[in-house]
SEMI-154043 format. One record per residue (C-alpha): chain; x, y, z. Coordinates in steps of 0.05 Angstrom, whole numbers, plus 5000, padded with zeros to 4 digits. Layout:
N
- A, X, Y, Z $
...
// end
This chain:
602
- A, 8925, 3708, 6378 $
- A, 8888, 3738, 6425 $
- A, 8822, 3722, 6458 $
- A, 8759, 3755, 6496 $
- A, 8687, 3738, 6515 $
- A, 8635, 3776, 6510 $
- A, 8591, 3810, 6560 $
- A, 8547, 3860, 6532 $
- A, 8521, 3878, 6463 $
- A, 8477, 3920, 6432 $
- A, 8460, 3922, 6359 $
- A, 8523, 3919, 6315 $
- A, 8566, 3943, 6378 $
- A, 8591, 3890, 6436 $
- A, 8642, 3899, 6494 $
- A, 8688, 3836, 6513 $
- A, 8728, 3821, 6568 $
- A, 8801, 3807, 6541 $
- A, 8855, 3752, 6559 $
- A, 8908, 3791, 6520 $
- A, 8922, 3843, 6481 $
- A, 8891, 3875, 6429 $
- A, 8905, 3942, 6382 $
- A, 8859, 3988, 6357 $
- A, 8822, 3976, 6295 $
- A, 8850, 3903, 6293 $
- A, 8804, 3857, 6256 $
- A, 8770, 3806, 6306 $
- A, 8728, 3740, 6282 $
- A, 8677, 3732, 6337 $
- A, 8640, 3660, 6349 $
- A, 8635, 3594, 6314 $
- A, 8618, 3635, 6241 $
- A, 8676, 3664, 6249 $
- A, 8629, 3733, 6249 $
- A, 8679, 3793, 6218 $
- A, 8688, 3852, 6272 $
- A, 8734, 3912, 6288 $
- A, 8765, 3934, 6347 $
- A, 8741, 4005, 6361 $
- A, 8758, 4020, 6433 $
- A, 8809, 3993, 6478 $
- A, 8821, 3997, 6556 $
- A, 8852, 3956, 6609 $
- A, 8816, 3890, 6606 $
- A, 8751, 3912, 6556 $
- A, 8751, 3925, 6486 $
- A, 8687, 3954, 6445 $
- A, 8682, 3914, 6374 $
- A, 8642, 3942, 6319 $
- A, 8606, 3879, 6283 $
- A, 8602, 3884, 6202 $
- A, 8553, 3821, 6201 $
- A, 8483, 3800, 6232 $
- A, 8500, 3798, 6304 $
- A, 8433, 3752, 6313 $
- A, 8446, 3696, 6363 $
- A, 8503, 3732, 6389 $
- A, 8498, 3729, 6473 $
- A, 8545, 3744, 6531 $
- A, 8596, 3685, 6542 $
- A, 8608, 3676, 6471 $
- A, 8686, 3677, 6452 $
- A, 8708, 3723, 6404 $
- A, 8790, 3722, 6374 $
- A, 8837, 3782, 6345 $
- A, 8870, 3768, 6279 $
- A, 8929, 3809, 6301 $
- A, 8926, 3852, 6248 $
- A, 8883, 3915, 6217 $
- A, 8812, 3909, 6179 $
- A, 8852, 3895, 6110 $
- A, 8816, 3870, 6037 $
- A, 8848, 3833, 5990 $
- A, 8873, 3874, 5923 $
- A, 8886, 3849, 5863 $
- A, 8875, 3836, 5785 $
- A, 8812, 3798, 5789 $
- A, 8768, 3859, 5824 $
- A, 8756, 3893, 5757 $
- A, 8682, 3876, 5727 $
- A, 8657, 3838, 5797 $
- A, 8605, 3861, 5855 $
- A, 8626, 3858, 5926 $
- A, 8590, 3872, 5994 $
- A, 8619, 3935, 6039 $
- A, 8679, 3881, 6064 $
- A, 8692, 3865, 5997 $
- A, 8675, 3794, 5990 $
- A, 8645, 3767, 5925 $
- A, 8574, 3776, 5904 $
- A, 8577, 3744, 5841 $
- A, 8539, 3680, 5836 $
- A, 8594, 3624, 5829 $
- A, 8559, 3562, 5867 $
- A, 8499, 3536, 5901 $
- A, 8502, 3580, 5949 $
- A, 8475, 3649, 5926 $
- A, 8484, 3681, 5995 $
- A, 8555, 3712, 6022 $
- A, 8577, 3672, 6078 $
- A, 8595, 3701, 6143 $
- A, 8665, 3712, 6167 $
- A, 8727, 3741, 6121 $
- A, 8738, 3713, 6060 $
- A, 8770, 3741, 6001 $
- A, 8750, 3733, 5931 $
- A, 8782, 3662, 5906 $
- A, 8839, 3672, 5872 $
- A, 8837, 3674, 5790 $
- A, 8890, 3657, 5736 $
- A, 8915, 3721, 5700 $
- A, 8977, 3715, 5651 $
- A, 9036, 3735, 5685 $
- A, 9093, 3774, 5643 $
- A, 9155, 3797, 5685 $
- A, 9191, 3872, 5666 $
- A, 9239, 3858, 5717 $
- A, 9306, 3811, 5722 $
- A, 9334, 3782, 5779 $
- A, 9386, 3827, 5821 $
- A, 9344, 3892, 5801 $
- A, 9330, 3940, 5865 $
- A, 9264, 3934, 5882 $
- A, 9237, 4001, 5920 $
- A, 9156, 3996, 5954 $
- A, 9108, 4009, 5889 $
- A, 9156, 3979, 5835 $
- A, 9121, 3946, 5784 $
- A, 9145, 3870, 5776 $
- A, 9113, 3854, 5717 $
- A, 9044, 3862, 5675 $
- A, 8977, 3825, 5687 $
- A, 8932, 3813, 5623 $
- A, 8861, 3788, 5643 $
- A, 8818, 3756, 5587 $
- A, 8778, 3816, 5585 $
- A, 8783, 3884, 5610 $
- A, 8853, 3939, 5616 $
- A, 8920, 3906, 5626 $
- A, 8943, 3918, 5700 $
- A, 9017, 3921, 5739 $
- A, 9031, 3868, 5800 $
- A, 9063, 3920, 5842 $
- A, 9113, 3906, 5910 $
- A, 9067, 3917, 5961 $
- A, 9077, 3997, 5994 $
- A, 9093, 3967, 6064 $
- A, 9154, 3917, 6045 $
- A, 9221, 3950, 6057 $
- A, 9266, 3968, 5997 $
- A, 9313, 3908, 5970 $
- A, 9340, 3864, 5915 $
- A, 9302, 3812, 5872 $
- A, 9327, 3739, 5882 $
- A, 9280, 3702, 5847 $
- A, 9228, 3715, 5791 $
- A, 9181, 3672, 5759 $
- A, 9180, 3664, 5678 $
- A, 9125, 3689, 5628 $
- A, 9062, 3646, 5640 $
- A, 8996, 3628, 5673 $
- A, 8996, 3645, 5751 $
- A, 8939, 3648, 5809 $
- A, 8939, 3712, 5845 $
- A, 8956, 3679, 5904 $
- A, 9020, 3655, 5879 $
- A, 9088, 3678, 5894 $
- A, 9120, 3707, 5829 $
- A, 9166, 3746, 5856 $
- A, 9225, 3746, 5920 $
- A, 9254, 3797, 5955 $
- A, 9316, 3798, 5996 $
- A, 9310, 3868, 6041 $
- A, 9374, 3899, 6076 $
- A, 9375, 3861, 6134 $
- A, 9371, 3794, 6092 $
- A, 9300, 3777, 6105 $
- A, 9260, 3743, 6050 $
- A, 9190, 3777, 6029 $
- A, 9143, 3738, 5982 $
- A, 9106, 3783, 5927 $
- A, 9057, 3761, 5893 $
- A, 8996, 3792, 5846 $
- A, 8954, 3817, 5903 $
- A, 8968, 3841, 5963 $
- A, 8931, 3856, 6033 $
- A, 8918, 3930, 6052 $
- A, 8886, 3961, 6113 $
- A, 8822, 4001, 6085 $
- A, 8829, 4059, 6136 $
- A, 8904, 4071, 6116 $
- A, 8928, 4115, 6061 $
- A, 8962, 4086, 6004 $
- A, 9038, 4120, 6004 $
- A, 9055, 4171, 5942 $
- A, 9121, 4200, 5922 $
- A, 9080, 4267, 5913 $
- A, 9015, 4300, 5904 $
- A, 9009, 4331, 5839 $
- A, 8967, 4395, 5820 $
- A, 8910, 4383, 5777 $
- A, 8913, 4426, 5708 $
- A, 8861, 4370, 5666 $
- A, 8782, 4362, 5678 $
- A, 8750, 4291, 5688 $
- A, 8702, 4296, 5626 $
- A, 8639, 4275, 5641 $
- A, 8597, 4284, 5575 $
- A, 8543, 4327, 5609 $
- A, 8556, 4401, 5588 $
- A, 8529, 4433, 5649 $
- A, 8583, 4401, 5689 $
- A, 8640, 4403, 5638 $
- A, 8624, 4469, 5609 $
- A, 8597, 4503, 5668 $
- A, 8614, 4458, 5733 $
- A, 8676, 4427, 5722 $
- A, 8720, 4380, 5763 $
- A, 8790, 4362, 5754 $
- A, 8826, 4296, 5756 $
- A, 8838, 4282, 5833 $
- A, 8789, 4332, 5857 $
- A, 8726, 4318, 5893 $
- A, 8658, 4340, 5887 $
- A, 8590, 4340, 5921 $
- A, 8517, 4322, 5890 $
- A, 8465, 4346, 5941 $
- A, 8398, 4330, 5920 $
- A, 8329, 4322, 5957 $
- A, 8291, 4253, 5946 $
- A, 8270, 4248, 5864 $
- A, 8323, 4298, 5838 $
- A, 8356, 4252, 5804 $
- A, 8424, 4229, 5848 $
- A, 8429, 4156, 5823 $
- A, 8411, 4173, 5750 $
- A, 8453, 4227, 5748 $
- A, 8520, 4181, 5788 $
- A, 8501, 4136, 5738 $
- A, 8506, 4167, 5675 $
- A, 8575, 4188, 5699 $
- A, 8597, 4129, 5700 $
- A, 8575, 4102, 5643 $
- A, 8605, 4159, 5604 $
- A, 8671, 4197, 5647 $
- A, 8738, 4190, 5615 $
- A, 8767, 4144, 5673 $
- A, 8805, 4088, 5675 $
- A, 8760, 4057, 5724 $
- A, 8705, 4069, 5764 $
- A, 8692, 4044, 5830 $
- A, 8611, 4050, 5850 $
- A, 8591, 4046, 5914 $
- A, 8519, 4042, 5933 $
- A, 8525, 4054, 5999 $
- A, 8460, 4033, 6035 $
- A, 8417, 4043, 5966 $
- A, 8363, 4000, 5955 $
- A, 8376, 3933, 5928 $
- A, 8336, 3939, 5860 $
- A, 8372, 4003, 5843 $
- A, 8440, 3965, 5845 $
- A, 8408, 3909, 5805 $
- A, 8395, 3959, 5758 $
- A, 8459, 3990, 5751 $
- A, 8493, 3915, 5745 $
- A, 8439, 3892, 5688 $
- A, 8458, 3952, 5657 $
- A, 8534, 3950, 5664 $
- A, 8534, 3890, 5641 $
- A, 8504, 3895, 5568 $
- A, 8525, 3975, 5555 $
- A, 8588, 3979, 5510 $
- A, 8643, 4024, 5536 $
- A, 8647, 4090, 5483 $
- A, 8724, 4090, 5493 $
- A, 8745, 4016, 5473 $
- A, 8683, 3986, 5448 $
- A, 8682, 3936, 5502 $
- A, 8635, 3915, 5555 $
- A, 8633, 3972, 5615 $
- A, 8640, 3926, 5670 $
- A, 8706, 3906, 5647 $
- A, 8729, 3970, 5680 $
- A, 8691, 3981, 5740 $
- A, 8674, 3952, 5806 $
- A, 8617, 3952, 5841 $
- A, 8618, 3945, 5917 $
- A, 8536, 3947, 5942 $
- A, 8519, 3954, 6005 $
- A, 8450, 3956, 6006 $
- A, 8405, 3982, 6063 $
- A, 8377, 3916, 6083 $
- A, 8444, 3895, 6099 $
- A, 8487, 3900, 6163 $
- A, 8485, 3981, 6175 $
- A, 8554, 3970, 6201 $
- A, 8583, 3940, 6140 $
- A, 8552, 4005, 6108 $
- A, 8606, 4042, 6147 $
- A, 8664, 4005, 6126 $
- A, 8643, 4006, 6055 $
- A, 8671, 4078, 6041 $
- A, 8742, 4052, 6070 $
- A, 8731, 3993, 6022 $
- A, 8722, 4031, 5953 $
- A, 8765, 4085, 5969 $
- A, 8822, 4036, 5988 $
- A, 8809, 3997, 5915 $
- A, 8809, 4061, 5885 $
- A, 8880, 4080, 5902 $
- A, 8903, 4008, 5883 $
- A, 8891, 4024, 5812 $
- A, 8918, 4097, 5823 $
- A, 8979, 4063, 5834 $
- A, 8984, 4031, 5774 $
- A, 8979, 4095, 5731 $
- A, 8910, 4098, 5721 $
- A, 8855, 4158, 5729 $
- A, 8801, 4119, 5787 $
- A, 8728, 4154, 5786 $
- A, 8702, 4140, 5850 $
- A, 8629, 4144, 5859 $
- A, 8591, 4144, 5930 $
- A, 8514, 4140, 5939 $
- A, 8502, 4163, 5982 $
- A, 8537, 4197, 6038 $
- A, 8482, 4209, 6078 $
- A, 8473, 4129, 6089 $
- A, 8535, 4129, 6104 $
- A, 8531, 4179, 6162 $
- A, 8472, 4155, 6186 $
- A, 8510, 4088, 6201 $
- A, 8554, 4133, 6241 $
- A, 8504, 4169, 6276 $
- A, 8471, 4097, 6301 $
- A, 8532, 4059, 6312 $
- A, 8547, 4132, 6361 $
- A, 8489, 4119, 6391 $
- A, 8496, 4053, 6419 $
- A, 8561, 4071, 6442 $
- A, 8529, 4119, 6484 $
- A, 8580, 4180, 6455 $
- A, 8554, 4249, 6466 $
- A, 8514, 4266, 6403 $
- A, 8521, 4328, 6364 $
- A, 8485, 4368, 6321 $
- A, 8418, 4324, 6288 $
- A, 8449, 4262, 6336 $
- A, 8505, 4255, 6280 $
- A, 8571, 4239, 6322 $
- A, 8614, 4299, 6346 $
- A, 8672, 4273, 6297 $
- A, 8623, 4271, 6229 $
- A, 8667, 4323, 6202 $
- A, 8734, 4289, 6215 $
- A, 8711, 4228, 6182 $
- A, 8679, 4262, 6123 $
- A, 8748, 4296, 6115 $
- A, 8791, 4229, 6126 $
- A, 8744, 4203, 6064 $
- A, 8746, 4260, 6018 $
- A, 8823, 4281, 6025 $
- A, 8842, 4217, 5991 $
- A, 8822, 4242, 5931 $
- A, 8887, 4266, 5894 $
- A, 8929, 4272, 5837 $
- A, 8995, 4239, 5850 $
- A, 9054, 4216, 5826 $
- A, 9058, 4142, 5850 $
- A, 9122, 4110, 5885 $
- A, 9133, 4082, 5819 $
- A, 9140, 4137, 5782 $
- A, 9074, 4131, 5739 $
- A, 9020, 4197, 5737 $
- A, 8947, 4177, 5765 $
- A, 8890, 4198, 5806 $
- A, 8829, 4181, 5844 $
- A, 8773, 4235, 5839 $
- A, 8714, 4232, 5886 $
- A, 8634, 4240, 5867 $
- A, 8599, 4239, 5932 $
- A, 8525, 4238, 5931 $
- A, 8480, 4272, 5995 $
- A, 8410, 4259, 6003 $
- A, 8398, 4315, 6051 $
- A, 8325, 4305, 6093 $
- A, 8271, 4349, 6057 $
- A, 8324, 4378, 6009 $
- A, 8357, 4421, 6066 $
- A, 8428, 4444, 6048 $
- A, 8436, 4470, 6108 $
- A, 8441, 4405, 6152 $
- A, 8496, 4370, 6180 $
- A, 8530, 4325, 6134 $
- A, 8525, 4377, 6061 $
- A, 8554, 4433, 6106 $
- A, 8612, 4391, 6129 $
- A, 8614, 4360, 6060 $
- A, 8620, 4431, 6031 $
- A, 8679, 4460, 6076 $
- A, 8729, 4391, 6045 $
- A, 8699, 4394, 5967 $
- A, 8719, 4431, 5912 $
- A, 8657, 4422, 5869 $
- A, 8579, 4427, 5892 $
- A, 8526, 4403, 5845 $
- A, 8471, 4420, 5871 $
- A, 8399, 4380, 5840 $
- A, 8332, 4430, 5846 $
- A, 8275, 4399, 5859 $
- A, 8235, 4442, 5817 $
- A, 8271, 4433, 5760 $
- A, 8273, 4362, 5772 $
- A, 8199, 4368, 5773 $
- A, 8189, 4402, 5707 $
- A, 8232, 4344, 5679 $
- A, 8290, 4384, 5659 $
- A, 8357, 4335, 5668 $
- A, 8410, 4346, 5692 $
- A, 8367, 4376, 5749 $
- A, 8429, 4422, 5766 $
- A, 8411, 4481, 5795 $
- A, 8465, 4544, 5755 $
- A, 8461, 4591, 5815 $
- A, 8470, 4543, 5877 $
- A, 8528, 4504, 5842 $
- A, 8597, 4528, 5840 $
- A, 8665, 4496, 5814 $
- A, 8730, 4520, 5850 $
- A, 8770, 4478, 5794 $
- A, 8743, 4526, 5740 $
- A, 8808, 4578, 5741 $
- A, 8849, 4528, 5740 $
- A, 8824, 4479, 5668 $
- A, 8823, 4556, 5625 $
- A, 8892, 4529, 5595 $
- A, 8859, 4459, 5579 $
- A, 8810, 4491, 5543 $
- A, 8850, 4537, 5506 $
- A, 8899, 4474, 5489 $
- A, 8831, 4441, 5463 $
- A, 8812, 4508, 5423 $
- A, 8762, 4538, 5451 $
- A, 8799, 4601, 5477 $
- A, 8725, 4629, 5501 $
- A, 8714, 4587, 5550 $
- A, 8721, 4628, 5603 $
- A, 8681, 4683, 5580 $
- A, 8627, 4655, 5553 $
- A, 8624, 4606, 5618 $
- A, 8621, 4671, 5661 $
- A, 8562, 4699, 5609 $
- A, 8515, 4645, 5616 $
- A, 8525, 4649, 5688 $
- A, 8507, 4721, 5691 $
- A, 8450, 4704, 5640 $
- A, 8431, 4649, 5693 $
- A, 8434, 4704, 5747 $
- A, 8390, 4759, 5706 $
- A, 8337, 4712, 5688 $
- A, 8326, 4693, 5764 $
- A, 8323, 4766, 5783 $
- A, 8277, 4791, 5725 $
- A, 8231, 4722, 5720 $
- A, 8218, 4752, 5797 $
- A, 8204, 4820, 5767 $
- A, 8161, 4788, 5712 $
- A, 8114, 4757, 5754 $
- A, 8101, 4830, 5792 $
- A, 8089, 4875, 5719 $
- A, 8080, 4823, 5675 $
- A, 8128, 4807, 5623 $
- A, 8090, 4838, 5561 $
- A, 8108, 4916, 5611 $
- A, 8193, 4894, 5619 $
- A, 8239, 4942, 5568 $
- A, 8260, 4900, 5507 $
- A, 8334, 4895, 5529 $
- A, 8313, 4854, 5588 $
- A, 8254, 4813, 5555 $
- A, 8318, 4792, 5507 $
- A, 8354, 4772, 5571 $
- A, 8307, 4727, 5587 $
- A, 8290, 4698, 5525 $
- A, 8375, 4680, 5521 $
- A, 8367, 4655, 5584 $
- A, 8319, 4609, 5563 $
- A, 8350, 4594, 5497 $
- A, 8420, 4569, 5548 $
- A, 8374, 4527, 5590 $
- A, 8348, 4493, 5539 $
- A, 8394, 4488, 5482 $
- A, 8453, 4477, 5529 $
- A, 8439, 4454, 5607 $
- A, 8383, 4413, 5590 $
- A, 8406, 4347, 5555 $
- A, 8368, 4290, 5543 $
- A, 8398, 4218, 5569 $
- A, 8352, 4175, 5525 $
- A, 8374, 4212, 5459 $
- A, 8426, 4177, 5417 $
- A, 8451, 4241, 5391 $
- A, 8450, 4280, 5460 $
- A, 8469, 4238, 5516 $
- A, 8541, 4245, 5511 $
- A, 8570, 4308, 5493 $
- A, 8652, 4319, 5472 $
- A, 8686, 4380, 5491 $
- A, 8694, 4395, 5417 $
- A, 8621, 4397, 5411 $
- A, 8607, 4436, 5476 $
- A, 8658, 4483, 5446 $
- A, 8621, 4490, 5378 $
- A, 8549, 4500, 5418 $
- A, 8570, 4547, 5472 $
- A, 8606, 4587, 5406 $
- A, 8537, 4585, 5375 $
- A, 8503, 4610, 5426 $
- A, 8546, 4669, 5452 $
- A, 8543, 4694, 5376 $
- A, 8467, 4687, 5372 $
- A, 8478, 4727, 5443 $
- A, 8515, 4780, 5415 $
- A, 8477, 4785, 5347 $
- A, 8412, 4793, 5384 $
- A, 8439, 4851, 5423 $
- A, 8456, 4897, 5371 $
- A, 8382, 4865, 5324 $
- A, 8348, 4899, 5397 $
- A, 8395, 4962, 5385 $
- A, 8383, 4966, 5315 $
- A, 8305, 4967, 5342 $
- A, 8276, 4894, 5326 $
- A, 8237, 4863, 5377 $
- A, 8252, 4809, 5422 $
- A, 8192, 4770, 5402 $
- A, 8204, 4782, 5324 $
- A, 8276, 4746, 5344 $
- A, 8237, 4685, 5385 $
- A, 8195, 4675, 5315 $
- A, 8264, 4662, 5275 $
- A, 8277, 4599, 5235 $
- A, 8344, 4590, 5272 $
- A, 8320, 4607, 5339 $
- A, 8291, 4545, 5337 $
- A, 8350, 4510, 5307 $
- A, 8398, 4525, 5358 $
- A, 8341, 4507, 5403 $
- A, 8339, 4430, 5376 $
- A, 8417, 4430, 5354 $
- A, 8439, 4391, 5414 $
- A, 8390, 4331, 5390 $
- A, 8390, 4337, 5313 $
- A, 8464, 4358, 5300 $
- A, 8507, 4286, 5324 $
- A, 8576, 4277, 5340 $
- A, 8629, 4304, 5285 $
- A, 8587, 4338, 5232 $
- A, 8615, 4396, 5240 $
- A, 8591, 4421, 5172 $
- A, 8521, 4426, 5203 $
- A, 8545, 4465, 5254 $
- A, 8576, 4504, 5197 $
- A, 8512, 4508, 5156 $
- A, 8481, 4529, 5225 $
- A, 8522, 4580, 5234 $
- A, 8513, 4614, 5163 $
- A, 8445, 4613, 5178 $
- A, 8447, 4658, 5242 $
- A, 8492, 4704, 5210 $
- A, 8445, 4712, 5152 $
- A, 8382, 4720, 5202 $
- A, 8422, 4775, 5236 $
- A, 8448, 4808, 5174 $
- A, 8394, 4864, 5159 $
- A, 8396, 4880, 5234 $
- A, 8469, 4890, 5239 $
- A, 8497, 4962, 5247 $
- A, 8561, 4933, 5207 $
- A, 8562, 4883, 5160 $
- A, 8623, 4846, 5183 $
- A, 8654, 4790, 5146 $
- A, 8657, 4715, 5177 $
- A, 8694, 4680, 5123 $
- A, 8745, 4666, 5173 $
- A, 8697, 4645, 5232 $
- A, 8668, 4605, 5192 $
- A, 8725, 4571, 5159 $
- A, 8760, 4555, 5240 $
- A, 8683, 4538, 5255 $
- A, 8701, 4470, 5199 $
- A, 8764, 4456, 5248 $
- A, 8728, 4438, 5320 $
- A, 8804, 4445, 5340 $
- A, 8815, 4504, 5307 $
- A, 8763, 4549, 5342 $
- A, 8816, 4612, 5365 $
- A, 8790, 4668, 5376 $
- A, 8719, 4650, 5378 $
- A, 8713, 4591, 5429 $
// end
């Protein structure tokens, strides 16, 4: 291995004079700690390290010593329901010693039961599964042949039983006759992609339960998407609702330079919340990797490498990975220091001239994929931005915008006039939209699309005539557009707004977004031909069942669908003097019983 002293440093950065060679982004452990670090720039006879730990007490003269090989983490079984730092090294209280020690050192290996789907003499290609992992507690996992062994045949395997992860289960004889030891975790560099056999296009949303985004906003599986928000929008709340209730697999949170009693929060709460889909404890599915801001700003750099990398190892084994980031902007302003005591040219706001290549390095690993074994998953990406002073306009949500495919974007005034989620209707978009209109028509609601597109243009209206209002007063507006904006207001309320505390409302299916967005494009359409027919937009506000759609989303729960039905008898009915034609919805209302069934009316 190769050594070098040191003869300047700065902050998280030093420069050593070598006495052999090193590579770039090689892993270096620097003084008697054994202090992590990572080569960054190489010349003749100097390299620049980047240190991931408290460089205090570090001093020219001191020796520091290469690893030989690439800033790499340790994967395997026992990372689901733990906390990690940004190098992902245990946080979890297991000794005396509450603090993380200094230097690299992987999590220590657990028992898992070991059960083999392989026999020896099988060809063994990079990704093959060797056999299934069941933890005590949590999703069964895959011990995979590690993506950068060579193709060859098994010679040995090891029986049904108890195993460490650390021990070899598995051995495989490549062409050339060399043995390779697998076992059920592996090393992987963090800055390398993991290998697929193919990227896959993305026809399914990630469901989030919060109607705005799945009805209005949505994402796909292996798409990314962006949550810019000024400071008291709403950002963690918001990441963490999704987490607690997205269809993944697993979810990988980072808090990437957060403050430490937010992540306390979000582990207290992880840790007693059941999971909705198996009735289970939700930190048996996710990991948490917190690097907080009183930490090592350079660790906070690293961090992003270190979920991302995690994420794809369970991608590989099959399984849809929600990755959550908060925030970006932390994350960047690591960069932008770490630039600066380099002494690299800065660029716009002192962020580093390659803020956009990294941004994109991060966000293109988010994909759909078929794995090298064959098996369907994905990783999608939810990156948070805390922009200075709620400016969309600066450097990292403008770069952030040009590689994501969705933009949530949190008002502040909203967020001020408690309305959650504090998305803002006309400065979010969804690129992923055209593409879920079969999902949704596979799910029923053959609507979707249209009635999506009409509360956007109700959205629209009611910002251009609320403008209007305030000018002439809204008592002087024509009664087809006081209705607009009284529908307007019926969306935003009945539908965007949803309340997180309620019981009832805090998680929303598909089936029931279907059923409300049905409602309220019929109460839509009704009222416009009551205004034709000449009634008044106020004499419609002062209905029984305007108010009943209004409170529907928090007095009508999860699969009773014959309130819905009852609901929707009762608009008709309201309507039915008003009507030009008295038109028959025996057969609305009997798909309306079906939440499956809904075709033709969404």
């Amino acid at each position: 291995m190769s050594r070098a002293t040191i003869r300047w440093i700065s902050g998280p950065v030093l420069r050593a004079r070598t006495e052999g060679p090193f590579m770039l982004r090689e892993a270096v452990q620097i003084g008697e700690k054994g202090l992590l670090g990572e080569v960054t720039r190489v010349s003749t006879n100097e390299i620049v390290v980047q240190v991931y730990e408290d460089t205090g007490g570090l001093r020219p003269g001191i020796a520091l010593t290469g690893t030989g090989q690439l800033l790499s983490i340790r994967l395997g079984p026992g990372l689901l329901g733990k906390i990690f730092d940004g190098l992902l090294r245990p946080m979890h209280h297991t000794g005396s010693d509450i603090y993380v020690e200094p230097g690299a050192h992987p999590p220590d290996p657990q028992t898992f039961r070991f059960e083999p789907t392989v026999e020896v003499g099988a060809r063994l290609m990079p990704g093959s599964v060797i056999g299934s992992v069941h933890p005590p507690s949590g999703i069964t996992q895959h011990s995979l042949v590690p993506s950068n062994l060579p193709p060859g045949e098994c010679v040995s395997m090891r029986e049904k039983g108890e195993y460490r992860e650390d021990e070899t289960l598995c051995r495989l004889r490549d062409d050339r006759g060399s043995i390779h030891d697998i076992a059920m975790g592996h090393d992987w560099p963090v800055r390398t992609p993991r290998p697929v056999a193919a990227r896959l296009p993305s026809d399914e949303p990630m469901l989030t339960g919060q109607r705005i985004l799945d009805c209005l906003f949505p994402v796909s599986r292996g798409s990314k998407a962006a949550i810019p928000g000024g400071f008291g929008t709403g950002k963690t709340v918001l990441m963490e609702t999704i987490a607690k209730w997205c269809d993944a697999d697993v979810i990988v949170y980072v808090g990437c330079g957060e403050r430490g009693n937010e992540m306390a929060g979000l582990l207290d709460g992880f840790s007693h919340l059941e999971d909705p889909r198996t009735g289970r404890l939700l930190m048996e599915r996710t990991v948490i990797i917190a690097n907080t801001s009183n930490m090592p700003v350079a660790a906070r750099e690293a961090s992003i490498y270190t979920s991302v990398t995690v994420a794809e190892y369970f991608r590989d084994q099959g399984l849809d990975v929600a990755l959550i980031a908060d925030s970006t902007s932390r994350w960047a302003e690591a960069l932008r220091e770490i630039s600066g005591r380099l002494g690299e040219l800065p660029g716009e706001s002192a962020y580093p001239a390659y803020l956009g290549t990294r941004l994109a390095e991060f966000y293109e690993r988010a994909a759909k994929v078929r794995t090298l074994s064959g098996r369907t998953g994905s990783v999608t990406i939810l990156g948070a931005i805390s922009p200075p002073s709620g400016d969309f306009s600066e450097p990292v949500t403008s770069h952030t915008r040009r590689y994501t495919r969705c933009l949530w974007a949190l008002d502040t005034q909203r967020a001020q006039a408690r309305f959650y989620p504090a998305i803002h209707p006309l400065q979010s978009y969804s690129a992923d939209a055209s593409n879920l209109v079969q999902w949704w028509h596979a799910e029923g609601c053959t609507r979707w699309a249209v009635l999506r597109r009409r509360f956007l243009t109700l959205m629209e209206e009611q910002a251009k005539l609320e403008r209007m209002a305030r000018i002439i007063g809204k008592d002087a507006m024509p009664s087809r557009q006081r209705l607009t904006l009284l529908c307007a207001e019926l969306v935003n309320e009945a539908f965007l707004r949803q309340a997180a505390f309620s019981e009832i409302d805090r998680h929303c299916t598909p089936a029931r977004q279907a059923m409300m967005m049905r409602l309220l494009g019929r109460f839509t359409e009704l009222a416009e031909q009551a205004v034709s027919a000449g009634m008044t937009p106020e004499e419609i506000a002062r209905k029984e069942v305007f108010r009943r759609l209004m409170r529907m989303g928090e007095e009508i729960p999860e699969g009773d669908w014959e309130s819905f039905s009852t609901l929707d008898k009762a608009l008709e009915k309201a309507f039915a003097v008003s009507q030009p034609e008295n038109v028959s919805t025996q057969e609305a209302l009997a798909k309306l019983l079906n939440p499956l069934s809904l075709e033709g009316e969404g």
